[in-house]
C-alpha positions in Angstrom: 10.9 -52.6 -0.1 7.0 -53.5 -0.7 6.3 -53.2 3.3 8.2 -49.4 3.1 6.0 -48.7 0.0 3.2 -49.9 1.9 3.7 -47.8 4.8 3.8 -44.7 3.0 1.1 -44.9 1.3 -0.6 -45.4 5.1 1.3 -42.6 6.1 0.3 -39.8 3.0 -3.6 -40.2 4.1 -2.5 -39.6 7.6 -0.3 -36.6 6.8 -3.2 -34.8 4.7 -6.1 -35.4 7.7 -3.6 -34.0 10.1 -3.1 -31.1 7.9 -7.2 -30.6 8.1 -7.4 -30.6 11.8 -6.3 -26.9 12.8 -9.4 -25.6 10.5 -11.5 -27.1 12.9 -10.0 -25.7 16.2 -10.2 -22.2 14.7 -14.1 -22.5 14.8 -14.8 -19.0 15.3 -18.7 -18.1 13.6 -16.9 -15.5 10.7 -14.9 -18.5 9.5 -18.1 -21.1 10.0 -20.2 -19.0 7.7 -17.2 -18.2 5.0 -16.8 -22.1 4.9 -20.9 -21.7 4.6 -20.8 -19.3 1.7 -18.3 -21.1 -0.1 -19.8 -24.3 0.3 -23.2 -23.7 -1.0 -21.3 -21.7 -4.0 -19.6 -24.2 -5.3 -22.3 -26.3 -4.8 -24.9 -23.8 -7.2 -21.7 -23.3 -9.8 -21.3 -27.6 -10.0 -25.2 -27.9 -10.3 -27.0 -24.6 -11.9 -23.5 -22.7 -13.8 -22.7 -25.6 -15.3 -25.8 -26.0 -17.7 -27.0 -22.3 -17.5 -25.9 -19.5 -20.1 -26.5 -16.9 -17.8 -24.0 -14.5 -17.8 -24.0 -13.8 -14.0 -24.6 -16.9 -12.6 -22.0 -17.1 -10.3 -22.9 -13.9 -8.5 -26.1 -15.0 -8.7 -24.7 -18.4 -6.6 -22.8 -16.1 -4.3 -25.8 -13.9 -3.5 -28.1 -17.0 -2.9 -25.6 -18.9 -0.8 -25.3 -15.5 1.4 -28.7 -15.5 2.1 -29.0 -19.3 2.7 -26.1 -18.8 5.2 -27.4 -15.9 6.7 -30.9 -17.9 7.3 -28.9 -20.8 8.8 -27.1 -18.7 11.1 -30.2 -16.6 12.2 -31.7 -19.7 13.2 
């Protein structure tokens, strides 16, 4: 019982990085600069949003992480 437990366990890890893999096969530069965007947005709401009082902060964070992404992809 303790060795099937074990195993999955192993196998639930397994099962959620195989369900990641597709994502990176699609690869196409529209979904590489979406992934971008929404990286470096949640990134500004965690750091900036979360202490700030300004009401538009996270357009502000979505307007910022455009242009970041845009800069990065121009390069």
């Amino acid at each position: 019982m303790k060795s099937a437990l074990m195993g999955l366990w192993i196998m639930i890890p397994v099962s959620i990085y195989a369900a990641d893999l597709p994502t990176v096969v699609i690869g196409s530069e529209k979904y590489d600069k979406q992934m971008c965007i929404e990286r470096y947005t949640q990134d500004c709401l965690d750091s900036v949003c979360m202490t700030s009082s300004d009401t538009d902060c996270n357009d502000k964070c979505q307007s910022a992480a455009e242009d970041k992404c845009q800069d990065e992809a121009d390069d």
